[in-house]
Gaussian input, Z-matrix of N, CA and C with variables (Angstrom, degrees):
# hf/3-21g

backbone

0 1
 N
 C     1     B1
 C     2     B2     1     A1
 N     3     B3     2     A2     1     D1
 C     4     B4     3     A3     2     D2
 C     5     B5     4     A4     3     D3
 N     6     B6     5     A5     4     D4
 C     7     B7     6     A6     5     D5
 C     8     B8     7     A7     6     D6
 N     9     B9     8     A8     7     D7
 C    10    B10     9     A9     8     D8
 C    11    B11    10    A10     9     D9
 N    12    B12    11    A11    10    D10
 C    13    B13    12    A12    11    D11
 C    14    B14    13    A13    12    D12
 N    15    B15    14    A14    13    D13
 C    16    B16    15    A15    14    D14
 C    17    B17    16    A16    15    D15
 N    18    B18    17    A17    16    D16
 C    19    B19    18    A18    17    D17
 C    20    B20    19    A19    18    D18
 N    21    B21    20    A20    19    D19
 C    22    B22    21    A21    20    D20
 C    23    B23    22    A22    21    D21
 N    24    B24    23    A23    22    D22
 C    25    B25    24    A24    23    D23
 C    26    B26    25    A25    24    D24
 N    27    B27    26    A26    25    D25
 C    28    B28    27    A27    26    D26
 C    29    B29    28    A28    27    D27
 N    30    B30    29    A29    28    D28
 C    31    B31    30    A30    29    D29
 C    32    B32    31    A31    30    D30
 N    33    B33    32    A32    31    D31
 C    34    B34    33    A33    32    D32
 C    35    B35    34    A34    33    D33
 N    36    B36    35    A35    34    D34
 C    37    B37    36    A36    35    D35
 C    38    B38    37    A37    36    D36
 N    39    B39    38    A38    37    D37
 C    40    B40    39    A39    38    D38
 C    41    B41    40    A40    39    D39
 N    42    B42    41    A41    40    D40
 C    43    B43    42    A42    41    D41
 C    44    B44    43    A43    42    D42
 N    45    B45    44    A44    43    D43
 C    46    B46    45    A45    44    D44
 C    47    B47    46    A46    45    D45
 N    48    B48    47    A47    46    D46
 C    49    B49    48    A48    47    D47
 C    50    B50    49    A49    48    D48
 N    51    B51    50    A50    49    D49
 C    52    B52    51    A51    50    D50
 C    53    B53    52    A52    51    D51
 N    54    B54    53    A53    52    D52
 C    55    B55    54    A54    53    D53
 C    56    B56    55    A55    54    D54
 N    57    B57    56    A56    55    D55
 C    58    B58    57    A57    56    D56
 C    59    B59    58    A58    57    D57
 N    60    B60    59    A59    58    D58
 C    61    B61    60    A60    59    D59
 C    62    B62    61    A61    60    D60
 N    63    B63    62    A62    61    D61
 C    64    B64    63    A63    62    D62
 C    65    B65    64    A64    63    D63
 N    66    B66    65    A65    64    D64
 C    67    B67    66    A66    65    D65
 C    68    B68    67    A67    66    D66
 N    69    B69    68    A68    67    D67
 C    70    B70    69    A69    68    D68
 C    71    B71    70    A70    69    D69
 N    72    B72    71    A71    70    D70
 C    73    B73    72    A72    71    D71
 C    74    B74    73    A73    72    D72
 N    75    B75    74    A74    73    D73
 C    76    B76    75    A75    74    D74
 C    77    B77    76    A76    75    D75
 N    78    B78    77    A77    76    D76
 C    79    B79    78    A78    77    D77
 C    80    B80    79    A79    78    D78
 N    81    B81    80    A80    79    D79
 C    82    B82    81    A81    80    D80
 C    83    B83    82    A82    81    D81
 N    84    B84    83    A83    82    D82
 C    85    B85    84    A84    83    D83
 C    86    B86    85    A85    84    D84
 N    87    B87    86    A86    85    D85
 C    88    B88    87    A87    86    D86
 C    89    B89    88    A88    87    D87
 N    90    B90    89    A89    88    D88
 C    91    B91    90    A90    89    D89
 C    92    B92    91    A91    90    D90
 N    93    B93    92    A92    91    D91
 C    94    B94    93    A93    92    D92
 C    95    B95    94    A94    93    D93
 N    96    B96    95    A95    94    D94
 C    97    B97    96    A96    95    D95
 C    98    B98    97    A97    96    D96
 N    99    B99    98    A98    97    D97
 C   100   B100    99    A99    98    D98
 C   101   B101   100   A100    99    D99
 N   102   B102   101   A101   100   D100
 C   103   B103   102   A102   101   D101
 C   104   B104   103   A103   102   D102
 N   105   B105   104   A104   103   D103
 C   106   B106   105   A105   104   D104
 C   107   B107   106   A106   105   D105
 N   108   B108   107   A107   106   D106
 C   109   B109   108   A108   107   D107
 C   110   B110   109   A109   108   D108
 N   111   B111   110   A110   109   D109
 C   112   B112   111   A111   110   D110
 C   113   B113   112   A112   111   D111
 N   114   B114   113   A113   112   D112
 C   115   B115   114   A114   113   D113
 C   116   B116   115   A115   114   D114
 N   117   B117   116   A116   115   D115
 C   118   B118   117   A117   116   D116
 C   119   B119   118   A118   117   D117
 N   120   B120   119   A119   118   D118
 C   121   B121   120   A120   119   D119
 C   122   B122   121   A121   120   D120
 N   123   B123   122   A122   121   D121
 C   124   B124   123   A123   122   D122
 C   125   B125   124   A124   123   D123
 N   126   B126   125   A125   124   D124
 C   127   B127   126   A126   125   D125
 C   128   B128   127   A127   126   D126
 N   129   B129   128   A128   127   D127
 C   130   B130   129   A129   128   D128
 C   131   B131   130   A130   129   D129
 N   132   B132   131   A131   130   D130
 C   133   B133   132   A132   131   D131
 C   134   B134   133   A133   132   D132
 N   135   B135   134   A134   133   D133
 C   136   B136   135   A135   134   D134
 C   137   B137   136   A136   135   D135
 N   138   B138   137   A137   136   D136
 C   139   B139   138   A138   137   D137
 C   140   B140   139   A139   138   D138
 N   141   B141   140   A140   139   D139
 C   142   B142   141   A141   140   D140
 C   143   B143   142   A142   141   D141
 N   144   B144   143   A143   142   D142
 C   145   B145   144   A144   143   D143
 C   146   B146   145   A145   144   D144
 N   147   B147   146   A146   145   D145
 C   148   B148   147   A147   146   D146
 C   149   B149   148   A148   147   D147
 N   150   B150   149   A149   148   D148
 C   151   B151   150   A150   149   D149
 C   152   B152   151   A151   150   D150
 N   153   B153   152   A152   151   D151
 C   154   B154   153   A153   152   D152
 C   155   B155   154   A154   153   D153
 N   156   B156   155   A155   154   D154
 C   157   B157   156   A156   155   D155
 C   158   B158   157   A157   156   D156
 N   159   B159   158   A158   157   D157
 C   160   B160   159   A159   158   D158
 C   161   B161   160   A160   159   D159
 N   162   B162   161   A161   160   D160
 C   163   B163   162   A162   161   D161
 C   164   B164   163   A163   162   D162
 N   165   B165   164   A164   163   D163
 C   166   B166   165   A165   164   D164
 C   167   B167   166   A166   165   D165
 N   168   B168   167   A167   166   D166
 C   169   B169   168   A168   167   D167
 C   170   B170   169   A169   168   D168
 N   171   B171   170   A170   169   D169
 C   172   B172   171   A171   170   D170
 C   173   B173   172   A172   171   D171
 N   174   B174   173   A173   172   D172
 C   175   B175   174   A174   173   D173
 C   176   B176   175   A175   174   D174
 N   177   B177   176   A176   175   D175
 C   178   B178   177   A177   176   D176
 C   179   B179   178   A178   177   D177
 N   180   B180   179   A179   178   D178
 C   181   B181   180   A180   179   D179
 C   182   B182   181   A181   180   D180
 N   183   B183   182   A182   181   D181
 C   184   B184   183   A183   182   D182
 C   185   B185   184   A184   183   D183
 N   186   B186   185   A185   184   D184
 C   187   B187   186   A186   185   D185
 C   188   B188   187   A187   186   D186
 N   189   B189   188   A188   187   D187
 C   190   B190   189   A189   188   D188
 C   191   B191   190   A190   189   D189
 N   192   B192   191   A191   190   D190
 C   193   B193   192   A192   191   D191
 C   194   B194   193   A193   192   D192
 N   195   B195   194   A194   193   D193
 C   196   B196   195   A195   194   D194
 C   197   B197   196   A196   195   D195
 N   198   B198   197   A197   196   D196
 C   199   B199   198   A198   197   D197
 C   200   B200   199   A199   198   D198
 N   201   B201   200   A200   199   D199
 C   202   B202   201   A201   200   D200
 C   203   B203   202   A202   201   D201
 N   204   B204   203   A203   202   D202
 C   205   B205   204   A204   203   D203
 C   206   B206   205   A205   204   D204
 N   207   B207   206   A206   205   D205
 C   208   B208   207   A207   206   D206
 C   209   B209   208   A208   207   D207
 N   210   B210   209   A209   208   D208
 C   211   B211   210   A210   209   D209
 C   212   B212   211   A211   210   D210
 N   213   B213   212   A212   211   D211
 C   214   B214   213   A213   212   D212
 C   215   B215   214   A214   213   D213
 N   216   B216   215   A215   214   D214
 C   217   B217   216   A216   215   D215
 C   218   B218   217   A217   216   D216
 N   219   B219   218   A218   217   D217
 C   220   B220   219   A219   218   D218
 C   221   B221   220   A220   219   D219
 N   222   B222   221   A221   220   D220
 C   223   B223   222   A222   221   D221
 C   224   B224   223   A223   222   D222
 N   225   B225   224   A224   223   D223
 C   226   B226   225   A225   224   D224
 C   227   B227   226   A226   225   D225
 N   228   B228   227   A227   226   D226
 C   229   B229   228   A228   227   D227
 C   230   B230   229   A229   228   D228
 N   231   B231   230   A230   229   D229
 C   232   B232   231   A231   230   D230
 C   233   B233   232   A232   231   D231
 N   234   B234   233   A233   232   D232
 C   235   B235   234   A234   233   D233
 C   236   B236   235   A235   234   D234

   B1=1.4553
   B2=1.5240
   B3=1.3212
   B4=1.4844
   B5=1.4834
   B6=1.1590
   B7=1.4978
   B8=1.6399
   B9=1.1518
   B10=1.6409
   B11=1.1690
   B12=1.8711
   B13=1.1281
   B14=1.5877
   B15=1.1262
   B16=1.6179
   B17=1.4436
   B18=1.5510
   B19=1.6101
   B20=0.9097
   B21=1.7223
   B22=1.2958
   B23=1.9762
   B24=1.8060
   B25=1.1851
   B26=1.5002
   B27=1.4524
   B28=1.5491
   B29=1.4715
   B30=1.2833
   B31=1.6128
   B32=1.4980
   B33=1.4894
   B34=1.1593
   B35=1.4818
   B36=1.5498
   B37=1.7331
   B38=1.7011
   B39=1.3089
   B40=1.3387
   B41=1.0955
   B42=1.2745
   B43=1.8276
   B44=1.6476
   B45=1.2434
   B46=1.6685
   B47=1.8039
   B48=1.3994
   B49=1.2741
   B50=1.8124
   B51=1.1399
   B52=1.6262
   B53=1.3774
   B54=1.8975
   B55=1.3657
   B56=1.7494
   B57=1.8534
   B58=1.3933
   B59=1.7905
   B60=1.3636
   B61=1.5229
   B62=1.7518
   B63=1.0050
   B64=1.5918
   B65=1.3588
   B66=1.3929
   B67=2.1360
   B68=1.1762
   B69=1.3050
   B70=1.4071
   B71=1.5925
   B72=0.8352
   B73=1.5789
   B74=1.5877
   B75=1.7174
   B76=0.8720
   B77=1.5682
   B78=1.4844
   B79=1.2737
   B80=1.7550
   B81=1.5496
   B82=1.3995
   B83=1.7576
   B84=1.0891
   B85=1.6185
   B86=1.5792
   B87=1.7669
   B88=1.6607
   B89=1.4127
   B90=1.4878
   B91=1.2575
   B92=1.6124
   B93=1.1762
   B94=1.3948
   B95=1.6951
   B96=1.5237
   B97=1.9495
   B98=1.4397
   B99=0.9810
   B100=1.4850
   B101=1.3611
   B102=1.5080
   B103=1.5872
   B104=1.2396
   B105=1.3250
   B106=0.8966
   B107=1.5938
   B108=1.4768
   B109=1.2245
   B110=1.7460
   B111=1.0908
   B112=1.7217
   B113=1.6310
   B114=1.0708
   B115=1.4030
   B116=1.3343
   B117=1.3153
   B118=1.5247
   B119=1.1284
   B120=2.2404
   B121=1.6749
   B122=1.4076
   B123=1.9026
   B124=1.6791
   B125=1.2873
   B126=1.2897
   B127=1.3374
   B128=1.7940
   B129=1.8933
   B130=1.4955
   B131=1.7844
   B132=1.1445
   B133=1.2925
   B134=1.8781
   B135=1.6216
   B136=1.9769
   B137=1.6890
   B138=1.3772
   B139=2.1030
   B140=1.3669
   B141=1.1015
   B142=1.2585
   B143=2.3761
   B144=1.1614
   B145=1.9953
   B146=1.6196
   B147=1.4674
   B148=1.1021
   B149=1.7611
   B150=1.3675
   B151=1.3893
   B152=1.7316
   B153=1.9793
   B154=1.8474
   B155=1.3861
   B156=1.5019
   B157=1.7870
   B158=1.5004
   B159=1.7762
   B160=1.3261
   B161=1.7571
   B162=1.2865
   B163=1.3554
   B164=1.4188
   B165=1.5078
   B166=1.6827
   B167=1.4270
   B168=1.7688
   B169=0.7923
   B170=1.4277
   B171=1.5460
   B172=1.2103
   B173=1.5124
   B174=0.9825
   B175=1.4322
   B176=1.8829
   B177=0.9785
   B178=1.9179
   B179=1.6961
   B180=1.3153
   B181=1.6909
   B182=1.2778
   B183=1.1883
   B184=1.7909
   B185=1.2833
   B186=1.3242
   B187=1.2596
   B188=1.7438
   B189=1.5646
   B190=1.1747
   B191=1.6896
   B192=1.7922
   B193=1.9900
   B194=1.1069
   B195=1.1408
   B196=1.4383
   B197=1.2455
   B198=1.8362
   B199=1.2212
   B200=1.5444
   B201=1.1140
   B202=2.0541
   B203=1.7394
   B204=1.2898
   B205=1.4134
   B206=1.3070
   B207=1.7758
   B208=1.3087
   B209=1.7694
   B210=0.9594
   B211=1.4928
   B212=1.3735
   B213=1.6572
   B214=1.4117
   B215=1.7015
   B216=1.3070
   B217=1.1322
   B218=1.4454
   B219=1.0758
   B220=1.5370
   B221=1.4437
   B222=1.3646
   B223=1.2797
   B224=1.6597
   B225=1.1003
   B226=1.4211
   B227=1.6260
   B228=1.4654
   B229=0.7030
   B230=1.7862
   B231=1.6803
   B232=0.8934
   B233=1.0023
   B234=1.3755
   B235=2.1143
   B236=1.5756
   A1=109.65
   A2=128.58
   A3=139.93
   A4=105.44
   A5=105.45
   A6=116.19
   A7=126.44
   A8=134.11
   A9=129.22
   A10=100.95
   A11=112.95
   A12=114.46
   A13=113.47
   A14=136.54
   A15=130.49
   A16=117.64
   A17=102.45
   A18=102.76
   A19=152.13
   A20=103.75
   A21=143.32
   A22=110.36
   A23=90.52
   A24=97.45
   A25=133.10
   A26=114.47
   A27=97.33
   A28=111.53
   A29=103.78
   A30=112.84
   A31=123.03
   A32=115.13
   A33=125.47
   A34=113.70
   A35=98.77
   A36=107.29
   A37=100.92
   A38=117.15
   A39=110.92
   A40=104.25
   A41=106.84
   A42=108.05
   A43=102.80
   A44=102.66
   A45=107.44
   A46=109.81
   A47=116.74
   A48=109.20
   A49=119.95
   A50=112.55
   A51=114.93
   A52=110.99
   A53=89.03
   A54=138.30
   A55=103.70
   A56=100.74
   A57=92.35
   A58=103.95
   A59=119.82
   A60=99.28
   A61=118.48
   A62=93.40
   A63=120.58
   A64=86.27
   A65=113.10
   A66=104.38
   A67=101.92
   A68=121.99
   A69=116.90
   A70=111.53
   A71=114.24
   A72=120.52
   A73=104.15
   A74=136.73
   A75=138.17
   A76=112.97
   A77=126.80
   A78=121.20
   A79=118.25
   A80=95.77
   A81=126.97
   A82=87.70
   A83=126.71
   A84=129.37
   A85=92.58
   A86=90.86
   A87=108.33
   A88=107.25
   A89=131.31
   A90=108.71
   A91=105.64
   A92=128.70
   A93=162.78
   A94=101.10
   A95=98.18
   A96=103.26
   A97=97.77
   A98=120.84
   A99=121.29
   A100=115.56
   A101=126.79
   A102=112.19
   A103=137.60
   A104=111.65
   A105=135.50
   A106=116.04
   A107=108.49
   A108=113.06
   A109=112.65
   A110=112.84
   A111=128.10
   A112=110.74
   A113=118.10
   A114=123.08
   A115=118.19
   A116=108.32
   A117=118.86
   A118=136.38
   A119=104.00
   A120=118.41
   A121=100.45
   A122=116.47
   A123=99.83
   A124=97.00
   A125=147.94
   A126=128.90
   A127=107.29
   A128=105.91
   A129=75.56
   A130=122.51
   A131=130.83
   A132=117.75
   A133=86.33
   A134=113.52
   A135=99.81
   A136=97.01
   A137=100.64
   A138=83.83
   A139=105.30
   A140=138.12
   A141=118.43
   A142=92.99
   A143=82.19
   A144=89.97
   A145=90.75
   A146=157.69
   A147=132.04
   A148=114.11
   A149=98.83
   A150=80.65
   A151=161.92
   A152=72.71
   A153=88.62
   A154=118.84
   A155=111.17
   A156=110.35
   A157=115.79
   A158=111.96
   A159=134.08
   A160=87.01
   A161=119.06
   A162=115.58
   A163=115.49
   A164=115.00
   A165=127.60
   A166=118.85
   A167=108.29
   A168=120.31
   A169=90.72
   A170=149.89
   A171=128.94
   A172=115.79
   A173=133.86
   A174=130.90
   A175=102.88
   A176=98.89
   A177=101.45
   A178=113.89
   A179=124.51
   A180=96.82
   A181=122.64
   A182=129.63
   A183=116.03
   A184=112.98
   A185=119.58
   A186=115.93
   A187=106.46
   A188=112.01
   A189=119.53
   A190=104.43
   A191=88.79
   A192=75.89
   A193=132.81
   A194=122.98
   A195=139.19
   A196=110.73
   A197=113.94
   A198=139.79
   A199=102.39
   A200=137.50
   A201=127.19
   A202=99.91
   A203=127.11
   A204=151.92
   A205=74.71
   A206=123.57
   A207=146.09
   A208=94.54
   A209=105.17
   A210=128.38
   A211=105.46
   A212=122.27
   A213=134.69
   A214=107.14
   A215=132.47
   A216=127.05
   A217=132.84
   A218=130.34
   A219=124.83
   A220=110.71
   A221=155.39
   A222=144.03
   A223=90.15
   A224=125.40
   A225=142.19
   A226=118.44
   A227=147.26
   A228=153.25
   A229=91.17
   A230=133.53
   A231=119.75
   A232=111.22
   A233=122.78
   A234=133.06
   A235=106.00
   D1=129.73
   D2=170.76
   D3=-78.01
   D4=129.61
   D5=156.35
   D6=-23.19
   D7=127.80
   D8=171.89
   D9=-65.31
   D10=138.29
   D11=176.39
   D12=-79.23
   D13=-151.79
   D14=178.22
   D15=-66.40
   D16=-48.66
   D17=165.07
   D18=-31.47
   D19=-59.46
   D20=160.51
   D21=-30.83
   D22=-79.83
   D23=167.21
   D24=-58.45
   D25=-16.08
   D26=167.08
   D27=-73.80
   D28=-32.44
   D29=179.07
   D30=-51.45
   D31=-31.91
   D32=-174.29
   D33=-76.82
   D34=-47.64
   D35=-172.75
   D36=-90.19
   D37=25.56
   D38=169.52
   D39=-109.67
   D40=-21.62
   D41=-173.77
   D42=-92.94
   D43=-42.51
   D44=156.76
   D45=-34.26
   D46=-89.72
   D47=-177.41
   D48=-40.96
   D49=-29.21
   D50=179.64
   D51=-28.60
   D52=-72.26
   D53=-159.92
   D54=-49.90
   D55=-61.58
   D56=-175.61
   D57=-71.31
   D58=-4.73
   D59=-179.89
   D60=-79.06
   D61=-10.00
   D62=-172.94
   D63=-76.02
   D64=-65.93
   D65=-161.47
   D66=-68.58
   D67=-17.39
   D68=-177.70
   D69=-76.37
   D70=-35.35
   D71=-178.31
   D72=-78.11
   D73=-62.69
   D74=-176.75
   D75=-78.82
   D76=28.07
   D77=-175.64
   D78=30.22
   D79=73.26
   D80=165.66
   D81=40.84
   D82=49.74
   D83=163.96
   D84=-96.51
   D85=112.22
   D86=178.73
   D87=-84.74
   D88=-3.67
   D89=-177.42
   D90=-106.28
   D91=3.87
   D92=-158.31
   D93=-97.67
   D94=-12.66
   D95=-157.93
   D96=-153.67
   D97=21.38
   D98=179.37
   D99=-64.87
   D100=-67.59
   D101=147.44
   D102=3.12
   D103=-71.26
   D104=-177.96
   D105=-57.94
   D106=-50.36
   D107=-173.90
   D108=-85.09
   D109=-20.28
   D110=148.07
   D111=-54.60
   D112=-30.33
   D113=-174.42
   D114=-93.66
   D115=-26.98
   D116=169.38
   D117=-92.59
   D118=-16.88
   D119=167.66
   D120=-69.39
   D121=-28.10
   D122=-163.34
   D123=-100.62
   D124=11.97
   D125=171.35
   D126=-104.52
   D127=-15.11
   D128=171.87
   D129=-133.40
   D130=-163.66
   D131=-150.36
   D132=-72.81
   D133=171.82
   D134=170.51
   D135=-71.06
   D136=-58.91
   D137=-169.55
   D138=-48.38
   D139=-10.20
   D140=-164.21
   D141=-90.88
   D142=-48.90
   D143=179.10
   D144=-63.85
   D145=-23.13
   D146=170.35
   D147=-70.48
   D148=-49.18
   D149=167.35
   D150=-89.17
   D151=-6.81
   D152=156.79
   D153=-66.98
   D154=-32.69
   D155=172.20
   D156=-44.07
   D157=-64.33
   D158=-148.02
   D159=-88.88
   D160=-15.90
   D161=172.29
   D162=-71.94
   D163=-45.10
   D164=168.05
   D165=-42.57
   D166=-59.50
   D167=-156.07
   D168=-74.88
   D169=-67.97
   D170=174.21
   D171=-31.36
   D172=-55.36
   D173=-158.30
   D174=-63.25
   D175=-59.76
   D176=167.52
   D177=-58.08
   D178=-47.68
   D179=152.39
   D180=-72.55
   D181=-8.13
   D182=154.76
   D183=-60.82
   D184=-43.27
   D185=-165.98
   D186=-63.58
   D187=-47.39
   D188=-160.42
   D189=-59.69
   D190=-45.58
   D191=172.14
   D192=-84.26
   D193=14.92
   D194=162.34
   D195=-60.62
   D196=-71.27
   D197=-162.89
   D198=-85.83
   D199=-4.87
   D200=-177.21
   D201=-152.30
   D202=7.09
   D203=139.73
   D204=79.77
   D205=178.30
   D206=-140.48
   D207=-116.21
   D208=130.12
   D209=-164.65
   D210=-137.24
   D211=99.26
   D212=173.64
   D213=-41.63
   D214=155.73
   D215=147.91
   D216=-68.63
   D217=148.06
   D218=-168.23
   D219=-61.29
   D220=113.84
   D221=141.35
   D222=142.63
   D223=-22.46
   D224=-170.10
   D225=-40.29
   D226=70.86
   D227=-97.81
   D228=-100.48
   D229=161.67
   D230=-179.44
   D231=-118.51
   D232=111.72
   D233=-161.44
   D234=-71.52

């Protein structure tokens, strides 16, 4: 696979931003954004949609422990 040229990639992370503006609005309701997220598997490379996922999904548990601070699990042993 060749690299996306500039286009490509604006295309991708535009459909990228769509997508997460969509979960953001419908509280990450994936069927609410399906389009969207059809629109954003075909505009960008797959490694590239694996790591915008696992990129989201970190960034929203950053946020959460930011905002309700880090809370051990109950029984959670301390190494």
């Amino acid at each position: 696979m060749s690299a996306p040229n500039s286009k490509q990639r604006q295309a991708c992370w535009g459909a990228r931003d769509e997508l997460w503006t969509c979960l953001d609005l419908n509280r990450d309701d994936a069927t609410a954004c399906e389009g969207y997220r059809k629109e954003f598997e075909a505009s960008c490379p797959a490694q590239w949609v694996k790591y915008f996922n696992k990129r989201r999904d970190f960034l929203k548990y950053k946020e959460r422990i930011e905002k309700n601070g880090f809370e051990p699990v109950e029984g959670a042993s301390k190494s």
